[in-house]
TINU-992697 format. One record per residue (C-alpha): x, y, z; residue number from 1; residue in three letters. Coordinates in steps of 0.5 Angstrom, whole numbers. Example, Ala and Ser with C-alpha at 12.3 -4.5 7.8 and 13.67 -1.06 7.14 Angstrom:
<recs>
{rec {25,-9,16},1,'Ala'} {rec {27,-2,14},2,'Ser'} 
</recs>
This chain:
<recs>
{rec {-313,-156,87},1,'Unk'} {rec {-308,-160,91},2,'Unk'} {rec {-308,-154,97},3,'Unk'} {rec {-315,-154,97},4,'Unk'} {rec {-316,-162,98},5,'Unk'} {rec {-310,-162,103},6,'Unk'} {rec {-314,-157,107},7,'Unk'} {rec {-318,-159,115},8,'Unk'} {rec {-323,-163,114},9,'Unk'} {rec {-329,-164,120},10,'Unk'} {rec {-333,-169,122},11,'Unk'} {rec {-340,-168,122},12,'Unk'} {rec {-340,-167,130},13,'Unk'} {rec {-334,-162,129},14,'Unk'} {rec {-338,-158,123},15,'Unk'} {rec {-344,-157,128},16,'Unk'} {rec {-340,-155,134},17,'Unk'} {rec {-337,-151,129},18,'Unk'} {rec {-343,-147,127},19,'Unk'} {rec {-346,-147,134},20,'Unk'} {rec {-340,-144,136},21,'Unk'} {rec {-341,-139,130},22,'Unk'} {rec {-348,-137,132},23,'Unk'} {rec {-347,-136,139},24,'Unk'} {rec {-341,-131,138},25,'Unk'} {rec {-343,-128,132},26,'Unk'} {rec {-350,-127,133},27,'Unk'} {rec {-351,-127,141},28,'Unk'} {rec {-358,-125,143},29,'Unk'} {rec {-364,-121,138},30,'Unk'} {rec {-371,-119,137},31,'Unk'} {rec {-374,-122,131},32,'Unk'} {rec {-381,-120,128},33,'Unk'} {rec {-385,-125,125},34,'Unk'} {rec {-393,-127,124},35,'Unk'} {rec {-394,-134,128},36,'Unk'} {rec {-397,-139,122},37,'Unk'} {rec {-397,-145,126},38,'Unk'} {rec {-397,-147,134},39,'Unk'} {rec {-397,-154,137},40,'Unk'} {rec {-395,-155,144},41,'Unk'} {rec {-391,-161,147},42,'Unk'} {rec {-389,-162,154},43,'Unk'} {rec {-391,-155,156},44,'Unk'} {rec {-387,-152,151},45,'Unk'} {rec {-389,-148,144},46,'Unk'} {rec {-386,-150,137},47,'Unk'} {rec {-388,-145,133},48,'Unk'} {rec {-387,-144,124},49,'Unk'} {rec {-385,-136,125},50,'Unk'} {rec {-386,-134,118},51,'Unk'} {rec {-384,-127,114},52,'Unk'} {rec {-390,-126,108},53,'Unk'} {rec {-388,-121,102},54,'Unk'} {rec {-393,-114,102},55,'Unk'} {rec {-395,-114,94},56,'Unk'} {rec {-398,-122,94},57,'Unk'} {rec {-397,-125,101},58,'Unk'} {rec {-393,-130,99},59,'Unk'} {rec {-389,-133,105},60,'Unk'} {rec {-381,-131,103},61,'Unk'} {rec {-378,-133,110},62,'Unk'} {rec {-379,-139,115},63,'Unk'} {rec {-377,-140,122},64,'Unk'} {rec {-378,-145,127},65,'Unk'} {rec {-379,-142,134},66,'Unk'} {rec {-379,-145,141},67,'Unk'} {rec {-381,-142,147},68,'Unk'} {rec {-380,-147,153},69,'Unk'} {rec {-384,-149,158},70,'Unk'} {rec {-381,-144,164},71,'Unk'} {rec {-380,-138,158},72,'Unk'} {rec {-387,-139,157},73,'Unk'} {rec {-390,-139,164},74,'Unk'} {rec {-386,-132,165},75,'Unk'} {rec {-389,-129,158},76,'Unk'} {rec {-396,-132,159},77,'Unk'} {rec {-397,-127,165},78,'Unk'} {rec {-394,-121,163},79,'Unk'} {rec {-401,-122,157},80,'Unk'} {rec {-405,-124,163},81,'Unk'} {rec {-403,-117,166},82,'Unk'} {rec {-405,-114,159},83,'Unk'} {rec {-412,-117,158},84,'Unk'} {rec {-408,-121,153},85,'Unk'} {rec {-410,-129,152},86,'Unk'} {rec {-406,-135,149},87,'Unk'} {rec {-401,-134,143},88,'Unk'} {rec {-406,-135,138},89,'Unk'} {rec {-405,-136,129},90,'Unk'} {rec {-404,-130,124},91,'Unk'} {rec {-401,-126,130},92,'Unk'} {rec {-395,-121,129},93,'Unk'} {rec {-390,-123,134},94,'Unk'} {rec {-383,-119,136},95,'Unk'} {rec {-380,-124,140},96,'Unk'} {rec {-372,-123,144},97,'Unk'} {rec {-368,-130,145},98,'Unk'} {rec {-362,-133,140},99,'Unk'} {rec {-361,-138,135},100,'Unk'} {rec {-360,-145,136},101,'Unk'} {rec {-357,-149,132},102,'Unk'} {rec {-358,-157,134},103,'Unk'} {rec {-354,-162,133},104,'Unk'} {rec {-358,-169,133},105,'Unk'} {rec {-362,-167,127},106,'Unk'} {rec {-357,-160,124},107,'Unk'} {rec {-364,-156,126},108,'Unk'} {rec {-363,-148,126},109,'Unk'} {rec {-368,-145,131},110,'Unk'} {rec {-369,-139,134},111,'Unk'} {rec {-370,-139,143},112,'Unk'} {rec {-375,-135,146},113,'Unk'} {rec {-373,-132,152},114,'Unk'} {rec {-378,-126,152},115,'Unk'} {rec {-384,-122,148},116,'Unk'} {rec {-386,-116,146},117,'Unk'} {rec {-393,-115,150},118,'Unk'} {rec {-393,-108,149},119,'Unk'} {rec {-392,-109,140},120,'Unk'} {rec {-398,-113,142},121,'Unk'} {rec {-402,-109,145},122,'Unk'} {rec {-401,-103,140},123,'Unk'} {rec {-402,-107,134},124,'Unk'} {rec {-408,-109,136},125,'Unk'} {rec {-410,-102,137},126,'Unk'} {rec {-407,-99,132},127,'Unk'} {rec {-411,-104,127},128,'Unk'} {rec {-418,-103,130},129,'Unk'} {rec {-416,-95,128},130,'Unk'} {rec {-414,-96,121},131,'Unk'} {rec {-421,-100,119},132,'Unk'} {rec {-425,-95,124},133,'Unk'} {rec {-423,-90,119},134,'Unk'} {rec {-423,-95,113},135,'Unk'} {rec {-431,-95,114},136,'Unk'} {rec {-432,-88,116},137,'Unk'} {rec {-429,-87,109},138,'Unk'} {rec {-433,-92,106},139,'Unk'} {rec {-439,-88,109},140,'Unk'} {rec {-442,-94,112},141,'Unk'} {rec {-439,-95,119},142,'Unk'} {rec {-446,-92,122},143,'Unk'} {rec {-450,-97,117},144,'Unk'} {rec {-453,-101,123},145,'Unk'} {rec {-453,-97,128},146,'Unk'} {rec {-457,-92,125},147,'Unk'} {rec {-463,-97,123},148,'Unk'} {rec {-470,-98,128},149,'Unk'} {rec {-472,-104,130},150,'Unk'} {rec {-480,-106,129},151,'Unk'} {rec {-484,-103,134},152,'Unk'} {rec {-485,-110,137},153,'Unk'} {rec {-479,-115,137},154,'Unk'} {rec {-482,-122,135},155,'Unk'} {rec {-477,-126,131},156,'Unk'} {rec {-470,-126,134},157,'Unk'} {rec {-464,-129,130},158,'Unk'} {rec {-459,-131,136},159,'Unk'} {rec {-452,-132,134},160,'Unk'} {rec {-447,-135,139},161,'Unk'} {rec {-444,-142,140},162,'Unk'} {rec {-449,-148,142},163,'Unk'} {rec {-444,-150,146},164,'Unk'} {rec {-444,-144,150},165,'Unk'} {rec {-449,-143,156},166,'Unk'} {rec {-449,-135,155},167,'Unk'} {rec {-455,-136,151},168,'Unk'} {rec {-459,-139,157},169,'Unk'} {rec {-458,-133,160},170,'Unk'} {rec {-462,-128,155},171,'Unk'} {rec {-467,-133,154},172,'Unk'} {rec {-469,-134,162},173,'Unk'} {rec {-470,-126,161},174,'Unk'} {rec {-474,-128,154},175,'Unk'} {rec {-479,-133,157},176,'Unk'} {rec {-480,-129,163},177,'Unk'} {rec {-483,-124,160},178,'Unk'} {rec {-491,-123,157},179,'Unk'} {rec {-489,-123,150},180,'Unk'} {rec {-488,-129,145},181,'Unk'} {rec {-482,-130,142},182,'Unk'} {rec {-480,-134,135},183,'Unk'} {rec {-472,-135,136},184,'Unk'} {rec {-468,-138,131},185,'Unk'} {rec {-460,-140,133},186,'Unk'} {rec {-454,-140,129},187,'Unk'} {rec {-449,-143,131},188,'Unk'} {rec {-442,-141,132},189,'Unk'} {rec {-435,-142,133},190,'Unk'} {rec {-432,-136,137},191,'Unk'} {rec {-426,-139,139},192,'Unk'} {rec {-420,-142,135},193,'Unk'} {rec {-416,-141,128},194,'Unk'} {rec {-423,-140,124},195,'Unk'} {rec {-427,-137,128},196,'Unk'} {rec {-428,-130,125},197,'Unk'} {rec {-430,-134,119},198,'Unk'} {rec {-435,-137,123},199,'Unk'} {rec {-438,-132,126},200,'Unk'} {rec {-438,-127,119},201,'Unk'} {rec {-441,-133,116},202,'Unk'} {rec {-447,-134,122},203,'Unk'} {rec {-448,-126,122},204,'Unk'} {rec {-448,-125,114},205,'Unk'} {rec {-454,-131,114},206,'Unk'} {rec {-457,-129,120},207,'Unk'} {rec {-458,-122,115},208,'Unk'} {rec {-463,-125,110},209,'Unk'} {rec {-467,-129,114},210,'Unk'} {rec {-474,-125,115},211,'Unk'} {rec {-472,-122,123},212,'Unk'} {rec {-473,-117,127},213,'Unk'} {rec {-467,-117,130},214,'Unk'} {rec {-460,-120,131},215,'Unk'} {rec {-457,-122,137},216,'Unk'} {rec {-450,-123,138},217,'Unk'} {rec {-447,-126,144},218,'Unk'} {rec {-441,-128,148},219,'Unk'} {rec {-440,-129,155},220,'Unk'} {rec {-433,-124,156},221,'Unk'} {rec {-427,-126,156},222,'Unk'} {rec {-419,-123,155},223,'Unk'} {rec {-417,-118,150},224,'Unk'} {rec {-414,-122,146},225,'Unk'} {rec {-420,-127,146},226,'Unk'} {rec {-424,-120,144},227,'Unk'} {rec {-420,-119,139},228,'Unk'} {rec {-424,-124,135},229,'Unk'} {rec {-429,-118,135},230,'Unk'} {rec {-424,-114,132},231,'Unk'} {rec {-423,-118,125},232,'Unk'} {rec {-425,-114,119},233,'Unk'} {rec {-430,-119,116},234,'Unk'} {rec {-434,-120,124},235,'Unk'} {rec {-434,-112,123},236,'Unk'} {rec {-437,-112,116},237,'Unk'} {rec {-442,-117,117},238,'Unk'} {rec {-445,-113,123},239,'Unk'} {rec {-445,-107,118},240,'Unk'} {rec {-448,-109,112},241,'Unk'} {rec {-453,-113,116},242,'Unk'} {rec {-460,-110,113},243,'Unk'} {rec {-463,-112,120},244,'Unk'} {rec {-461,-109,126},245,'Unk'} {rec {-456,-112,131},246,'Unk'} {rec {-455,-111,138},247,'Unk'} {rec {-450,-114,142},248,'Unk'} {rec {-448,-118,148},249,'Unk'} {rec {-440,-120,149},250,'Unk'} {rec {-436,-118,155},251,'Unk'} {rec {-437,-113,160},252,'Unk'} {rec {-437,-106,161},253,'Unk'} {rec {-429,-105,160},254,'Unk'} {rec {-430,-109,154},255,'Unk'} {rec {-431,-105,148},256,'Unk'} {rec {-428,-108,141},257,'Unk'} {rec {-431,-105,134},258,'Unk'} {rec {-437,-109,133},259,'Unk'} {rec {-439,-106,139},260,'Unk'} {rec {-439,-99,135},261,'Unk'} {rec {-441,-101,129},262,'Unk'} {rec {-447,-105,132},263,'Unk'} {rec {-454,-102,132},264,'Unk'} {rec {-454,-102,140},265,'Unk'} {rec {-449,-106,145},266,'Unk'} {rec {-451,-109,151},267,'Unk'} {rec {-445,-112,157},268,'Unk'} {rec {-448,-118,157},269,'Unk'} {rec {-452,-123,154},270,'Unk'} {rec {-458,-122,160},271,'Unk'} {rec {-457,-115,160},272,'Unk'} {rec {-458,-116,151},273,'Unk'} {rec {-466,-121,153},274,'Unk'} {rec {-468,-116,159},275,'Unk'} {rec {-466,-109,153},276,'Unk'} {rec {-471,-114,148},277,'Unk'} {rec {-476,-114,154},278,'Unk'} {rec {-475,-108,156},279,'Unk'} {rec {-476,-105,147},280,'Unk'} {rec {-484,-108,147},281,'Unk'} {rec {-485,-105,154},282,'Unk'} {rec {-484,-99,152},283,'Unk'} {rec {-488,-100,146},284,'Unk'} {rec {-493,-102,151},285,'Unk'} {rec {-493,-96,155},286,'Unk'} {rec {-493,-92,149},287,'Unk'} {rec {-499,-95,146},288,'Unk'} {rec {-503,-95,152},289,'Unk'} {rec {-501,-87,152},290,'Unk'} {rec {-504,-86,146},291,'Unk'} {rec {-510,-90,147},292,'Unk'} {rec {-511,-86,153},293,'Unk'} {rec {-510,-79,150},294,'Unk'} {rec {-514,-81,145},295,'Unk'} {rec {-520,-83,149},296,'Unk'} {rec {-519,-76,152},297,'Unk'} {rec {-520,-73,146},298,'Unk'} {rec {-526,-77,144},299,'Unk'} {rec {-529,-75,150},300,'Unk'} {rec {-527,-67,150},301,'Unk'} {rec {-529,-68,142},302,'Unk'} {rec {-536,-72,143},303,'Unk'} {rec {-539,-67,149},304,'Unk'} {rec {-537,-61,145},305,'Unk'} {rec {-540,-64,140},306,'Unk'} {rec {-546,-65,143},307,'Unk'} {rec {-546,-58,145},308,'Unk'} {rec {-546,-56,138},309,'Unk'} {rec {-552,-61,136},310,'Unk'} {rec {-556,-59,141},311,'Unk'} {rec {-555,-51,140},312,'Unk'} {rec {-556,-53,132},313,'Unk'} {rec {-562,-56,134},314,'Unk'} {rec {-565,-51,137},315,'Unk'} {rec {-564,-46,132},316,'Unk'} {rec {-567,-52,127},317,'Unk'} {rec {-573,-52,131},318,'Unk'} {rec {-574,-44,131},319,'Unk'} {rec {-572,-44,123},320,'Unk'} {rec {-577,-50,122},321,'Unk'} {rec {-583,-47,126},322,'Unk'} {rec {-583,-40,122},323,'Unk'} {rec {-581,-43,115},324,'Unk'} {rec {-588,-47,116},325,'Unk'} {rec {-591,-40,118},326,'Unk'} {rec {-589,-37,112},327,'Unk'} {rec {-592,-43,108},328,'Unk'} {rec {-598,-44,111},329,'Unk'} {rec {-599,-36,110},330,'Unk'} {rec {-596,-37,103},331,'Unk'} {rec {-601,-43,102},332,'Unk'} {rec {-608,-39,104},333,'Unk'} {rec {-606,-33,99},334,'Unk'} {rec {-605,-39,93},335,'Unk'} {rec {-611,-41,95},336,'Unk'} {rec {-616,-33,94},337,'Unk'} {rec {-612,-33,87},338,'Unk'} {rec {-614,-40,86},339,'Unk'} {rec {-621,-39,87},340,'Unk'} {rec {-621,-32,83},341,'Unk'} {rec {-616,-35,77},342,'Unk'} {rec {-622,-40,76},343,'Unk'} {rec {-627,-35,76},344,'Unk'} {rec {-623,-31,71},345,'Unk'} {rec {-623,-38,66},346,'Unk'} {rec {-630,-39,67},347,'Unk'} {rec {-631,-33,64},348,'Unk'} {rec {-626,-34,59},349,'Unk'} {rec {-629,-40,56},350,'Unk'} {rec {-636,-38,56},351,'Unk'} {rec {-634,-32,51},352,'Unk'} {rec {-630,-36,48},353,'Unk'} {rec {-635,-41,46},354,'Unk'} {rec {-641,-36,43},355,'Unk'} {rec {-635,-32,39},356,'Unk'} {rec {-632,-39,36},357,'Unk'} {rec {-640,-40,34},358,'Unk'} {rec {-640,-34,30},359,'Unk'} {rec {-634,-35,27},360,'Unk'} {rec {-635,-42,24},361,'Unk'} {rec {-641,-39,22},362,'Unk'} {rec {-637,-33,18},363,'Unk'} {rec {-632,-39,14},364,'Unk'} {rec {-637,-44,12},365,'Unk'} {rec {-640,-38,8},366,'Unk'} {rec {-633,-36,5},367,'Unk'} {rec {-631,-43,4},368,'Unk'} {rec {-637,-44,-1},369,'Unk'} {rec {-635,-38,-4},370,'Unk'} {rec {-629,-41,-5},371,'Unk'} {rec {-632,-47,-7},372,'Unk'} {rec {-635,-45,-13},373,'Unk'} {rec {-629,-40,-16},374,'Unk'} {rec {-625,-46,-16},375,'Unk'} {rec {-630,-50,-20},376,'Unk'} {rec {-630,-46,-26},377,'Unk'} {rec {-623,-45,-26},378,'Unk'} {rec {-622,-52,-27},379,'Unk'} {rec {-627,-52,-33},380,'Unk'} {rec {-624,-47,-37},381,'Unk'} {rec {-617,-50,-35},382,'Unk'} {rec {-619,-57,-38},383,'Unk'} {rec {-621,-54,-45},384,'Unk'} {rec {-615,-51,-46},385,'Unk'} {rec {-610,-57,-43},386,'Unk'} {rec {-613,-61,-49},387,'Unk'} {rec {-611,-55,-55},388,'Unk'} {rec {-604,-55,-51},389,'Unk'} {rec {-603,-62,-51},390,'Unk'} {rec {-605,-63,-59},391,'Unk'} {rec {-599,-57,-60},392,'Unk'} {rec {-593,-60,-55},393,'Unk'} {rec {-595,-67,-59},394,'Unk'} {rec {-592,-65,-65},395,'Unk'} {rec {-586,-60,-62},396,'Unk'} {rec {-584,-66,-58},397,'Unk'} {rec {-584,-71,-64},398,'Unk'} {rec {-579,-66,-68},399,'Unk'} {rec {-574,-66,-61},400,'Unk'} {rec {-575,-74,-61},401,'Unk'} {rec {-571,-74,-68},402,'Unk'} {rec {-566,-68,-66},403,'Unk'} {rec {-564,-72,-60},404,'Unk'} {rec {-563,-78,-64},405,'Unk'} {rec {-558,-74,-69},406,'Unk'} {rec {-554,-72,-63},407,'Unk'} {rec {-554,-78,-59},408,'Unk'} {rec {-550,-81,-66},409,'Unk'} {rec {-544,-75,-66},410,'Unk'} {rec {-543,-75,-59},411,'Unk'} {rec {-542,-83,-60},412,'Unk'} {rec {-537,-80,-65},413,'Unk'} {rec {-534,-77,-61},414,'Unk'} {rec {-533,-80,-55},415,'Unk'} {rec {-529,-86,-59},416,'Unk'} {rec {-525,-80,-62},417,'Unk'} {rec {-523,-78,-55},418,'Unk'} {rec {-522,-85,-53},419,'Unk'} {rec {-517,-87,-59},420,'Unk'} {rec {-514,-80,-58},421,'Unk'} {rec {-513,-81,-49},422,'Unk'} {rec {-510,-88,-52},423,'Unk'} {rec {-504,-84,-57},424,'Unk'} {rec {-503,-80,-51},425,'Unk'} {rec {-502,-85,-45},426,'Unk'} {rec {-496,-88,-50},427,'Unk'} {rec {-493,-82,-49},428,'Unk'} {rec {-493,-80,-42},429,'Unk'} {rec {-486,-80,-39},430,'Unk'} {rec {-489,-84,-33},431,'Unk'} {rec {-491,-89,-38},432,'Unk'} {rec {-484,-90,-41},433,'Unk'} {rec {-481,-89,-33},434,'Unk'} {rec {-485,-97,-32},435,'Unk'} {rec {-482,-100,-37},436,'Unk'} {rec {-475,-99,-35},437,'Unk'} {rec {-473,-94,-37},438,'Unk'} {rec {-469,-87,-34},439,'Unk'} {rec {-469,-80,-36},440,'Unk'} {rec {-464,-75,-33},441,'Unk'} {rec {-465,-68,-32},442,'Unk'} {rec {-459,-62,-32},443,'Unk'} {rec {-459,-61,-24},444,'Unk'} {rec {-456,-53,-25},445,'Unk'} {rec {-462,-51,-32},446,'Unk'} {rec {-467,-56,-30},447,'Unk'} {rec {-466,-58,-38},448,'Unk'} {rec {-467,-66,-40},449,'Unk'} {rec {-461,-69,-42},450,'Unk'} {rec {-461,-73,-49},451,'Unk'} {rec {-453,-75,-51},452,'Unk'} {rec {-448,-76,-46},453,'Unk'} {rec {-444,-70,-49},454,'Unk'} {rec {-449,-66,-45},455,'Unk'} {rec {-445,-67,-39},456,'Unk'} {rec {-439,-66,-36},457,'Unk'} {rec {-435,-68,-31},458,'Unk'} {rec {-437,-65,-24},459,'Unk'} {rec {-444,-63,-27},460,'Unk'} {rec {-450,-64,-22},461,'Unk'} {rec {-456,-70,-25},462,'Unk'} {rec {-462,-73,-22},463,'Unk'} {rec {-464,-79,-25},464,'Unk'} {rec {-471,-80,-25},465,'Unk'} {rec {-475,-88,-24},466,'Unk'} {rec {-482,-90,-24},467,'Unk'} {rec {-482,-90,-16},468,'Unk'} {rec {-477,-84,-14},469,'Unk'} {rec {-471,-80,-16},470,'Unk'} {rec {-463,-80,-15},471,'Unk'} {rec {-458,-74,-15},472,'Unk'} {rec {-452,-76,-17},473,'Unk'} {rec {-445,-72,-20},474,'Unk'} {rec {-442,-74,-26},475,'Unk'} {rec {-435,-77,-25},476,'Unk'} {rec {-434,-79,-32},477,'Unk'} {rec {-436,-78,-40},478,'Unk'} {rec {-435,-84,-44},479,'Unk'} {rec {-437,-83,-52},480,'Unk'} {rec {-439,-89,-56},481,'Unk'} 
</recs>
């Protein structure tokens, strides 16, 4: 314990001059890789929170503070610019060559950057867009948008971009010049910064449920690294999964980030976006003024034929007309001789009918006299002999009275007895005594009723028979009292 007390002890500038000695012999000049999660700027130089995040739940697992001054920046600056790259920007991956410093004043570690890898940035980037362009083309709705139509004419127009911007302008002087109007609704967005690619997803997503024709998207160019916004998963989604088609406007021709191919058509500029939408309803136009015209000609070759057609079918009228009245002018005077001689016929008819009709009444009246008489003294002699019958059935009818009432008596006899004995009978109707709570049961393999219950044995099938139904049951037990 004494050795260990005796030993050098260093004061708080010779522990640090100690360690910065160690850092710089020991370690000298590296590359590190890291993701920028802050970046301020003091004096022209940069002062960034390098920062290490684990893959399973993105957890920050390393931190470093990185300084990047004023002249390194400057060399590093235009070798991005020469790339088509923009400024150092938040979330971006860096591998970065310089050395560890270790200041004394504050006993701070920093890592000095004396270079950075502008072609990891480049390939990075790259890289990412192939893996999420596979990534939809696996989901089966890369082509989602693009494969959309627009309406026939393009009326209500939702714009996305910064208000602050003047790219609109140019789309909408392409607008305003043209014959058509136009219902235009602006959402605005951040295109630029830290939380841009938010803004913008949010912008298109709400643009998507609003009630237009199209969605228009625009940005007046810019870096690669600037672009690479248009390159973000969730800008690249909401394009996709807009139900209305989206034609985009946000660089020049060199220009082509993801959005530009998942999007329904794109377009250099924002003023090459406005004269398409012109150019869309003028081909509408065109077509429709072309079909109008086709349709007059077909009209036109239509009616003349068929005209030609009537008037041929109305010559033919003409001529079916003139002989069907021929033949019924020639048909009526034949009608009219057989008119004249049917009547002649009748004439004839009815005068004979009339002298043999007066032959005829003459002829019935004599027979219906003759009838007459015969039936006269018929009824005389039936009179006489209906008063003997009726003295005779008068005696046999009061000897029936009494035999009647004989035998009205016994039959009430009778039907009493028959009451009393359907009365001792019901007593004994099974239905009856099953009303009144009893149960009968019945031997399922012999069908015989069972009447003690050393009948049954164990396992033997019954069926227990109630007023309103049966039950079938097996025998689990036999108990004898």
């Amino acid at each position: 314990m004494s050795s260990a007390l005796d030993g050098h002890t260093y004061s708080v500038g010779g522990f640090s001059r100690l360690v910065k000695g160690t850092l710089e012999a020991g370690i000298g000049q590296v590359w590190i890789r890291g993701t920028i999660q802050k970046i301020s700027v003091v004096g022209g130089h940069r002062y960034i929170e390098l920062v290490e995040r684990s893959e399973a739940r993105g957890e920050i697992v390393a931190q470093l503070n990185v300084a990047i001054f004023s002249g390194s920046y400057a060399k590093i600056a235009r070798e991005m610019a020469a790339k088509g790259l923009s400024q150092l920007s938040s979330d971006l991956e860096v591998r970065l060559f310089g050395r560890a410093d270790f200041y004394q004043k504050r006993g701070t570690l920093s890592f000095v950057v004396e270079a950075l890898d502008v072609e990891s940035l480049v390939e990075k980037r790259f890289l990412e867009r192939e893996k999420l362009r596979a990534k939809l083309i696996a989901e089966g709705i890369f082509s989602k948008n693009s494969s959309l139509r627009p309406s026939s004419v393009i009326e209500k127009i939702a714009v996305v971009t910064s208000s602050a911007g003047v790219v609109k302008e140019d789309f909408l002087r392409q607008l305003s010049g043209s014959s058509f109007r136009f219902l235009i609704q602006l959402f605005d967005v951040r295109t630029t910064g830290d939380s841009s690619a938010n803004s913008l997803a949010k912008g298109i997503t709400a643009a998507a449920r609003g009630e237009f024709d199209l969605i228009v998207l625009l940005r007046g160019g810019g870096s690669s690294s600037e672009l690479a916004l248009f390159d973000n998963e969730q800008v690249v989604r909401a394009v996709v999964n807009s139900r209305i088609p989206l034609w985009c406007g946000i660089g020049h021709s060199t220009d082509r980030p993801l959005v530009t191919e998942v999007a329904n058509a794109t377009l250099d500029v924002p003023l090459d976006v406005g004269r398409a939408v012109v150019d869309w309803n003028n081909a509408f136009l065109d077509g429709l003024r072309l079909s109008l015209d086709r349709i007059a000609t077909l009209a036109t070759g239509t009616t003349q034929s068929c005209r030609a057609d009537l008037s041929s079918k109305s010559r033919m009228l003409e001529r079916s007309s003139k002989e069907f009245l021929f033949r019924e002018r020639s048909a009526l005077l034949r009608n009219d001789m057989f008119r004249s001689l049917l009547n002649r016929t009748i004439s004839r008819f009815e005068n004979d009918v009339a002298y043999a009709s007066g032959d005829l009444i003459t002829a019935c009246r004599g027979i219906i006299h003759g009838h007459k008489l015969e039936l006269q003294q018929s009824a005389m002699k039936a009179v006489s002999g209906f008063s003997l019958a009726a003295r005779t059935r008068r005696i046999d009818l009061d000897a029936r009275a009494a035999f009647g009432r004989r035998v009205t008596e016994r039959l009430k006899r009778l039907d009493l007895e028959l009451e009393l004995a359907q009365a001792r009978l019901g007593a004994l109707d099974p239905t009856a005594v099953l009303q009144k709570g009893f149960v009968l049961i019945e031997d399922l393999s012999t069908k015989q009723r069972i009447r003690s219950a050393g009948e049954l044995h164990k396992g033997d099938g019954f069926r227990a028979h109630f007023s309103d139904g049966s039950v079938v049951g097996r025998v689990e037990e036999v108990k004898s009292d």
